[in-house]
Biopython code that builds the backbone (N, CA, C, O; Angstrom):
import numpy as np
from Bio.PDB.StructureBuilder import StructureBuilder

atoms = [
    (1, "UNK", "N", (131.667, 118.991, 77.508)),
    (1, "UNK", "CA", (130.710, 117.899, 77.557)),
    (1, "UNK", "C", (131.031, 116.961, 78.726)),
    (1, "UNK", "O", (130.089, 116.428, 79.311)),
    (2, "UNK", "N", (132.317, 116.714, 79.117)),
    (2, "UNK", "CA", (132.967, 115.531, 80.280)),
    (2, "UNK", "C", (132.424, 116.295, 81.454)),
    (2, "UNK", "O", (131.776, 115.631, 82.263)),
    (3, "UNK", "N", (132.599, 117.756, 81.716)),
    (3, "UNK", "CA", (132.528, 118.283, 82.374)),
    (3, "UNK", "C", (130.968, 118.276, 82.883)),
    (3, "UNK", "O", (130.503, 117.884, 83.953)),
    (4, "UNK", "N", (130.328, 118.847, 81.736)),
    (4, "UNK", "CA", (128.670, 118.684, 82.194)),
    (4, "UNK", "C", (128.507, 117.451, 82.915)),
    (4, "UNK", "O", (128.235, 117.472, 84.115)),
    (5, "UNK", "N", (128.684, 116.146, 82.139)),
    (5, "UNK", "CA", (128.699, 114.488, 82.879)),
    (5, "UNK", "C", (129.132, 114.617, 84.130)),
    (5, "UNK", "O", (128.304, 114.319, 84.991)),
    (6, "UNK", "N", (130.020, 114.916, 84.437)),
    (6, "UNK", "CA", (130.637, 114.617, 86.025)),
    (6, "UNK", "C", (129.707, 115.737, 86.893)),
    (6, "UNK", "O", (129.501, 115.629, 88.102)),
    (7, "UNK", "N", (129.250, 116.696, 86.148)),
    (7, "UNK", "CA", (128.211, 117.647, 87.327)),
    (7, "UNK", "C", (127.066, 117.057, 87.132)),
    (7, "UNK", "O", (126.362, 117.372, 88.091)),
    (8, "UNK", "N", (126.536, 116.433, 86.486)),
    (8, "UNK", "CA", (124.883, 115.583, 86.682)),
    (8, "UNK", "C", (125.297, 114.195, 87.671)),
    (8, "UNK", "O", (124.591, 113.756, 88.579)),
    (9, "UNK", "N", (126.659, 113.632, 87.222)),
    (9, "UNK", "CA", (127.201, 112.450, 87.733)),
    (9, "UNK", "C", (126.747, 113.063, 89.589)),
    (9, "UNK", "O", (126.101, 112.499, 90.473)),
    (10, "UNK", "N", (127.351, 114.237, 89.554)),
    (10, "UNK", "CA", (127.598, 114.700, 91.166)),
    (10, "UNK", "C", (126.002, 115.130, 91.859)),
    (10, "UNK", "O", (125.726, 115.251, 93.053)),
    (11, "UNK", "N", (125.319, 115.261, 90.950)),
    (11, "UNK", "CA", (123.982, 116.199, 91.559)),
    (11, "UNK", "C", (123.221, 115.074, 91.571)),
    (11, "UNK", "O", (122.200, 115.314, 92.214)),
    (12, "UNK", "N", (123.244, 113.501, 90.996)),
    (12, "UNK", "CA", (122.720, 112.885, 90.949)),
    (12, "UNK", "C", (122.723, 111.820, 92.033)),
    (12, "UNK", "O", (121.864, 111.160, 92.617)),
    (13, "UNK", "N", (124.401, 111.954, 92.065)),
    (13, "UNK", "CA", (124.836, 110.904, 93.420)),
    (13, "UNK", "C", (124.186, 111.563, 94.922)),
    (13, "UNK", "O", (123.718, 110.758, 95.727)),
    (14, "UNK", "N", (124.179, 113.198, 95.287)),
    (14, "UNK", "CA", (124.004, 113.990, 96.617)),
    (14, "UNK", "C", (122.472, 113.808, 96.544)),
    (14, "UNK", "O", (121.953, 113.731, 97.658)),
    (15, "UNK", "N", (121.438, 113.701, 95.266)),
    (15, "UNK", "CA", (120.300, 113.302, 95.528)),
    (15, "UNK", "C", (119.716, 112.260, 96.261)),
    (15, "UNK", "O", (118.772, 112.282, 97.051)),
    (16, "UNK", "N", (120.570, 111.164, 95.792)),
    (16, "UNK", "CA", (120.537, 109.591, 96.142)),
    (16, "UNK", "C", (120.951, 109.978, 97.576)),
    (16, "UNK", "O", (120.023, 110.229, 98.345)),
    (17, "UNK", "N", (121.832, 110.038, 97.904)),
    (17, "UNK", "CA", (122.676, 110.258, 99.220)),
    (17, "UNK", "C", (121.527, 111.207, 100.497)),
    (17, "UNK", "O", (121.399, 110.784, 101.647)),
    (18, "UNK", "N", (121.086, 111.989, 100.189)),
    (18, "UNK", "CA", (120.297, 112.846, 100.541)),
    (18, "UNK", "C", (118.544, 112.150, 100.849)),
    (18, "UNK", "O", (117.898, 111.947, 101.877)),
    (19, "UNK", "N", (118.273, 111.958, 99.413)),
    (19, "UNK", "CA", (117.254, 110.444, 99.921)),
    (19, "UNK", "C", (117.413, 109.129, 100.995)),
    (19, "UNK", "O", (116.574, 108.492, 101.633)),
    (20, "UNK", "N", (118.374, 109.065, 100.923)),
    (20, "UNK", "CA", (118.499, 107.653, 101.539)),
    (20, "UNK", "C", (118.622, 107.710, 103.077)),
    (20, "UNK", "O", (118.630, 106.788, 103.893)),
    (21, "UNK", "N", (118.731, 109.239, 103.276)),
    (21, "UNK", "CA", (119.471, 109.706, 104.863)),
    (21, "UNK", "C", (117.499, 110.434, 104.890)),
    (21, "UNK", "O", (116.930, 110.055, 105.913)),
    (22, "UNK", "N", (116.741, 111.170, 104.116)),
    (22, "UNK", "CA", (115.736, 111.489, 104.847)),
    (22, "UNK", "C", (114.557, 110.504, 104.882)),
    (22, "UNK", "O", (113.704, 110.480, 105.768)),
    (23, "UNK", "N", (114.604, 109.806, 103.960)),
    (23, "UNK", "CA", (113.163, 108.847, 103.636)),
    (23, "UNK", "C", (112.950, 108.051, 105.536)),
    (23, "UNK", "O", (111.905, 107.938, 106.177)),
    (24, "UNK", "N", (114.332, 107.656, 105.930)),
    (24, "UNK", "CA", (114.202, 106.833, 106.968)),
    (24, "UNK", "C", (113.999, 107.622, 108.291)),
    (24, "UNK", "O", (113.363, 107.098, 109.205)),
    (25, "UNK", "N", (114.612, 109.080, 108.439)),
    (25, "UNK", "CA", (114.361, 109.928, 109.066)),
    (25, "UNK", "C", (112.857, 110.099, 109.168)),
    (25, "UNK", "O", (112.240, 109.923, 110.218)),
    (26, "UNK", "N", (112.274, 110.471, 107.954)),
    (26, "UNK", "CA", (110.995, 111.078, 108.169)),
    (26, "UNK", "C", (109.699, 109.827, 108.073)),
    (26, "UNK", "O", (108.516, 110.167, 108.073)),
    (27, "UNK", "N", (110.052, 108.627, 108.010)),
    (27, "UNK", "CA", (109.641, 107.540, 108.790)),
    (27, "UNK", "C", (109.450, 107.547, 109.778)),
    (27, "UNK", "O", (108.379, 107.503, 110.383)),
    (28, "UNK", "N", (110.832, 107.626, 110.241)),
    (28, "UNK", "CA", (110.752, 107.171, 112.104)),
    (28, "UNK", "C", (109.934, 108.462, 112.849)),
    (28, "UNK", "O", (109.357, 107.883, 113.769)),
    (29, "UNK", "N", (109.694, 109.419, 112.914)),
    (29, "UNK", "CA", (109.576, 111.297, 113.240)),
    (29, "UNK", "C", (107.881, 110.198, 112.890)),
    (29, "UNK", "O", (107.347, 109.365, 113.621)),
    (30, "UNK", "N", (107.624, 110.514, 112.003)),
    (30, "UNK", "CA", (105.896, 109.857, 111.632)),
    (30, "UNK", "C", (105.541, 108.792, 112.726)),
    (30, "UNK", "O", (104.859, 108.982, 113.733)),
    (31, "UNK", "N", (106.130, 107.660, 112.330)),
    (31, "UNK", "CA", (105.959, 106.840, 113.419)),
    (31, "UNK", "C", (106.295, 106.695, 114.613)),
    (31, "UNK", "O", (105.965, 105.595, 115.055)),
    (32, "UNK", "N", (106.930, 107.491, 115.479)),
    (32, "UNK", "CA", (107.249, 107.817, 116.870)),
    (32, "UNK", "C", (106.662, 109.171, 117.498)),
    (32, "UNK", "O", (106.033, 109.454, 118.518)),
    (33, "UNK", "N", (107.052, 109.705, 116.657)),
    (33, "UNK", "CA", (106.602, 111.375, 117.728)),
    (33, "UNK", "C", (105.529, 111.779, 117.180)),
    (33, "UNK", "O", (104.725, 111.936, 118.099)),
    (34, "UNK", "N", (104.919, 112.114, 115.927)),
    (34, "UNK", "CA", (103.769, 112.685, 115.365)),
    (34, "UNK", "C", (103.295, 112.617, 113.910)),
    (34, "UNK", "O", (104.029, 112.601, 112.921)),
    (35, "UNK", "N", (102.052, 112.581, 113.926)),
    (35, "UNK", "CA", (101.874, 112.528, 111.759)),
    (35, "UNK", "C", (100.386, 113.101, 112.089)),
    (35, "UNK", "O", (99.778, 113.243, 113.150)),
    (36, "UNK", "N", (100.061, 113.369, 110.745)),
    (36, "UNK", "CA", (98.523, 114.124, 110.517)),
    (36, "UNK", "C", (98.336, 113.301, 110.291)),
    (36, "UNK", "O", (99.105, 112.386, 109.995)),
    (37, "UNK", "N", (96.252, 113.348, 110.399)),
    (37, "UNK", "CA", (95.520, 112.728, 110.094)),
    (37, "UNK", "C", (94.436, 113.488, 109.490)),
    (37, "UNK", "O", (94.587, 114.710, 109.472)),
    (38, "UNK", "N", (93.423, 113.023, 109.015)),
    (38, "UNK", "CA", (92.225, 113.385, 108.372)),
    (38, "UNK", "C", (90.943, 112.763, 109.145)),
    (38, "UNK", "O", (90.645, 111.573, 109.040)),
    (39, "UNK", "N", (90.008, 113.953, 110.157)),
    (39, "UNK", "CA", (88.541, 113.177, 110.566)),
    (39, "UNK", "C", (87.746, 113.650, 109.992)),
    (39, "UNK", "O", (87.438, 114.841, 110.010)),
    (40, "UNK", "N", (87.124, 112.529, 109.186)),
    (40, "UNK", "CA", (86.098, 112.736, 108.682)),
    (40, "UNK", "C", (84.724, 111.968, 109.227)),
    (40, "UNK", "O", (84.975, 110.876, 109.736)),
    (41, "UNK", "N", (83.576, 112.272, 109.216)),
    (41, "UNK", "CA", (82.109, 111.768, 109.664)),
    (41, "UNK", "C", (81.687, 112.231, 110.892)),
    (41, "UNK", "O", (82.476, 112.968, 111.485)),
    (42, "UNK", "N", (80.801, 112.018, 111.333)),
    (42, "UNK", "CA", (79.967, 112.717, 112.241)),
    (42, "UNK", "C", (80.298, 111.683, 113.806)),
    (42, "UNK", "O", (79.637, 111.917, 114.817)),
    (43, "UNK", "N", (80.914, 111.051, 113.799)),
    (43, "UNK", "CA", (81.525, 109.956, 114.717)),
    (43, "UNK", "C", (82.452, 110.746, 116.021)),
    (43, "UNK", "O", (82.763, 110.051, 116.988)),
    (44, "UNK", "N", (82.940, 112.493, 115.974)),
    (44, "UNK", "CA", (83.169, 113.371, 116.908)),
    (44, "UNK", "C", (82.811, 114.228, 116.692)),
    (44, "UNK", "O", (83.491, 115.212, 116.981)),
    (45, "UNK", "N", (81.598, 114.394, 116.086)),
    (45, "UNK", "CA", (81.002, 115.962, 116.300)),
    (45, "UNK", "C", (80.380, 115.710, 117.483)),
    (45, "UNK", "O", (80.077, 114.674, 118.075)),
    (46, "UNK", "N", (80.184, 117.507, 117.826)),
    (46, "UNK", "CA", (80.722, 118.909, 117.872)),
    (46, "UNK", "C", (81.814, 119.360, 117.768)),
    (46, "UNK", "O", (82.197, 120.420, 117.275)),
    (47, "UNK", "N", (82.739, 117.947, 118.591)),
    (47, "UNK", "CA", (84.429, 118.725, 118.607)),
    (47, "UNK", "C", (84.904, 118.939, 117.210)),
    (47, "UNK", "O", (85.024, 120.072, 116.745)),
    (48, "UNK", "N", (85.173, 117.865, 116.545)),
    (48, "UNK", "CA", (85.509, 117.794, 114.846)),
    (48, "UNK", "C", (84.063, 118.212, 113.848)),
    (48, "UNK", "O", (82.855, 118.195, 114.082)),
    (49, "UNK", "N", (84.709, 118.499, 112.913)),
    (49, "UNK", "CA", (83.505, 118.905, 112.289)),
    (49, "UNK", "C", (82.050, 119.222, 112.543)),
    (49, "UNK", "O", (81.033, 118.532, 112.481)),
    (50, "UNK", "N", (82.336, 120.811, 112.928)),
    (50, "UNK", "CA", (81.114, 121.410, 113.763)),
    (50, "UNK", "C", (80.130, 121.401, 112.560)),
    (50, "UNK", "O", (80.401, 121.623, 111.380)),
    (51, "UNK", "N", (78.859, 121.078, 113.148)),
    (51, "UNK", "CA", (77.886, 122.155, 112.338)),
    (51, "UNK", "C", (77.569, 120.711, 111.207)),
    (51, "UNK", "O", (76.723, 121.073, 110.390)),
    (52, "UNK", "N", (77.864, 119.707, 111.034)),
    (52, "UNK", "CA", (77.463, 118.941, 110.260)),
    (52, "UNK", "C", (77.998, 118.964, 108.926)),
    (52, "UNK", "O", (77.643, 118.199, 108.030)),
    (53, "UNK", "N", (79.171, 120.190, 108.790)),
    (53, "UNK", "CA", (79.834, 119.907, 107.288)),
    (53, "UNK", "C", (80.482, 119.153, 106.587)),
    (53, "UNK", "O", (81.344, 118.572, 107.246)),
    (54, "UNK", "N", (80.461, 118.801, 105.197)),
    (54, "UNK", "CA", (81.087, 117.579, 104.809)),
    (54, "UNK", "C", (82.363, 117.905, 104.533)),
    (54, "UNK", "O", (82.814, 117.181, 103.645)),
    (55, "UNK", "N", (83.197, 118.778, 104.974)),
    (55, "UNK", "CA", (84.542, 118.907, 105.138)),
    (55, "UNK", "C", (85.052, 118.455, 106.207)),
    (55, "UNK", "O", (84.371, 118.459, 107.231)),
    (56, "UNK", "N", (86.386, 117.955, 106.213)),
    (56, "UNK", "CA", (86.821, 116.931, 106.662)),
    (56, "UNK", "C", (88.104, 117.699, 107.924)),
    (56, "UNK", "O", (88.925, 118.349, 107.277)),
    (57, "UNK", "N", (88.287, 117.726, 108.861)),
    (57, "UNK", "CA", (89.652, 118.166, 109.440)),
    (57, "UNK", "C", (90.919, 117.472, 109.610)),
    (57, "UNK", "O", (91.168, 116.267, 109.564)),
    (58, "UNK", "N", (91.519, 118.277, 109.775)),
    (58, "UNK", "CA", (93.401, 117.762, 109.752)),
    (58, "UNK", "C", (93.675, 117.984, 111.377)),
    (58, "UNK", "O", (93.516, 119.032, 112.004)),
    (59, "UNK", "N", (94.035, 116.977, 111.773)),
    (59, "UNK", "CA", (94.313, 117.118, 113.483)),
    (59, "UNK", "C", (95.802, 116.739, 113.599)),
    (59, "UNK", "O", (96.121, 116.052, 112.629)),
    (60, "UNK", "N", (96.658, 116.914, 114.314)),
    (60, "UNK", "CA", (97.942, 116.216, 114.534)),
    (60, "UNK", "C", (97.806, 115.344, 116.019)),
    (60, "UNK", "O", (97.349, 115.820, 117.058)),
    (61, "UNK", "N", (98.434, 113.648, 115.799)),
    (61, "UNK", "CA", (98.442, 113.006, 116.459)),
    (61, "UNK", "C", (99.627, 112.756, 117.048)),
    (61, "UNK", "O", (100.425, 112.156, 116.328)),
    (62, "UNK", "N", (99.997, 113.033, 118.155)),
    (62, "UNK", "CA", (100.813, 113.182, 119.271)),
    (62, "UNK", "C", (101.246, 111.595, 119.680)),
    (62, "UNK", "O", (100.590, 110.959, 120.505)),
    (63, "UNK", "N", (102.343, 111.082, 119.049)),
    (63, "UNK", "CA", (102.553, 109.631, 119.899)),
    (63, "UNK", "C", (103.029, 109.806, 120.844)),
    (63, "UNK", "O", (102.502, 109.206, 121.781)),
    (64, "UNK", "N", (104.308, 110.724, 121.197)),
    (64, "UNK", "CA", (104.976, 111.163, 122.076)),
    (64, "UNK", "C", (104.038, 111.133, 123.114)),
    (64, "UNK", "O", (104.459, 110.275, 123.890)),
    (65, "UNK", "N", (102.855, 111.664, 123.614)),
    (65, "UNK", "CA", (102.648, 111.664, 125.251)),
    (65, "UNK", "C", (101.711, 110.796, 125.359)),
    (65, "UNK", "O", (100.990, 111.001, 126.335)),
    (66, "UNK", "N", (101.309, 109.462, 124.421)),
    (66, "UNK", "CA", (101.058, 108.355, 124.669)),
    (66, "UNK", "C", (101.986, 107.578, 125.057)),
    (66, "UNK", "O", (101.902, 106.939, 126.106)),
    (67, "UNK", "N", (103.105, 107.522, 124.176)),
    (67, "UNK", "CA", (104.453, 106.836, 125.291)),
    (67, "UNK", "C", (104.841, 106.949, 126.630)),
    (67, "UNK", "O", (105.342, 106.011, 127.252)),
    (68, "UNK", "N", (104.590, 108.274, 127.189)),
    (68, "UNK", "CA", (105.013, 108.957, 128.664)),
    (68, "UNK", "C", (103.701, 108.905, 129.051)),
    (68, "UNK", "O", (103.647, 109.136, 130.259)),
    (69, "UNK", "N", (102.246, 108.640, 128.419)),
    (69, "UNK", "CA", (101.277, 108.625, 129.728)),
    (69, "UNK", "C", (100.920, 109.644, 129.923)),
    (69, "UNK", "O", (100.450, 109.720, 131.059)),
    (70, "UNK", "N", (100.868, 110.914, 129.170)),
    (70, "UNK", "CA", (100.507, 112.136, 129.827)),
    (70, "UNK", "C", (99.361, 112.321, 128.738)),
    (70, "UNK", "O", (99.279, 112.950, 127.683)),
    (71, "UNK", "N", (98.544, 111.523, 129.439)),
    (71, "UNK", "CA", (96.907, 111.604, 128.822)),
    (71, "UNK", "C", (96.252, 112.147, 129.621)),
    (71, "UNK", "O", (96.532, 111.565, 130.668)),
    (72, "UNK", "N", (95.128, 113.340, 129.958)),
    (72, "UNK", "CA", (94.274, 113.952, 130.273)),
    (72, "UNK", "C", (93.130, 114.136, 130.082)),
    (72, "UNK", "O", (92.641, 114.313, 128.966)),
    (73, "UNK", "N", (92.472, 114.122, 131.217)),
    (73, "UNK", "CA", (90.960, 114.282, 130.757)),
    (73, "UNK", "C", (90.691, 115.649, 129.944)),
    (73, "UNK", "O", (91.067, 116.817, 130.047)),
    (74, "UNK", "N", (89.775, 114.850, 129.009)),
    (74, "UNK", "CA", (89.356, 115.648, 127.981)),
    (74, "UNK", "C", (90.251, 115.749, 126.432)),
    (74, "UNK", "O", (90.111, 116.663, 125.619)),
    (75, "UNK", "N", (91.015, 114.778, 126.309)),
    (75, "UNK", "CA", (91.835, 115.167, 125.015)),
    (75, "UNK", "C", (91.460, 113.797, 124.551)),
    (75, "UNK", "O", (91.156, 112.753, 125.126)),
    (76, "UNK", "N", (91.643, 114.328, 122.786)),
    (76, "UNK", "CA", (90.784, 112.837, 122.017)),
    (76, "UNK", "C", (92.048, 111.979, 121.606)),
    (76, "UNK", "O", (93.014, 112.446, 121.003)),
    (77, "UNK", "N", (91.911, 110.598, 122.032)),
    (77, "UNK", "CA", (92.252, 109.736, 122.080)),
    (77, "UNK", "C", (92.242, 108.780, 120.467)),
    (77, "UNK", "O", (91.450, 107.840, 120.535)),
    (78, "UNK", "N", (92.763, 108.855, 119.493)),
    (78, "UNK", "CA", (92.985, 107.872, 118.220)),
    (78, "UNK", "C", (93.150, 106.113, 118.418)),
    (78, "UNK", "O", (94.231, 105.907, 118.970)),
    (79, "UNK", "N", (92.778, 105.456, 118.275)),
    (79, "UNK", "CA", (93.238, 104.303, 118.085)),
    (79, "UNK", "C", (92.944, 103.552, 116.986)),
    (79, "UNK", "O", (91.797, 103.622, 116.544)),
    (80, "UNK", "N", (93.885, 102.724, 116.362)),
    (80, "UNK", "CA", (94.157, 102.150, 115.305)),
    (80, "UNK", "C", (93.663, 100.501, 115.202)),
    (80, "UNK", "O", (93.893, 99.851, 114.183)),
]
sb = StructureBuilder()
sb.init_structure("model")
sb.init_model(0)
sb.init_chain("A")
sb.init_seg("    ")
for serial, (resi, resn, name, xyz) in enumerate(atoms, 1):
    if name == "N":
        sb.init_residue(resn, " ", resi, " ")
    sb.init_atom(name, np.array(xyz, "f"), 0.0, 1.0, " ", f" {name:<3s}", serial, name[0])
structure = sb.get_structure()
């Protein structure tokens, strides 16, 4: 029985430990280099949602080459 305790004691502490090291990781990764989004409405069709469907797309937003400036004609631009 002591024994079981000290192995939940241990699986419980490397959880915590393990949380506390990715939550802030996968913060910063979101907010610096990249996170999904969801476009929905007719506000970029043709490019997004061809054809007038009410399904919605998943795009990934690139912060990274807004920081460095390596914007190009023709790529869609997000702003918040």
């Amino acid at each position: 029985m002591a024994q079981a305790q000290g192995l939940a004691k241990r699986y419980i502490k490397a959880f915590f430990k393990g949380f506390f090291v990715a939550v802030p990781v996968t913060v910063t990764f979101l907010d610096r280099v990249a996170c999904v989004a969801r476009v929905e409405g007719a506000s970029m069709q043709p490019s997004l949602n061809p054809g007038g469907r009410q399904a919605s797309d998943v795009v990934l937003l690139n912060h990274w080459s807004i920081r460095n400036y390596d914007v190009q004609r023709g790529d869609i631009v997000s702003l918040v």
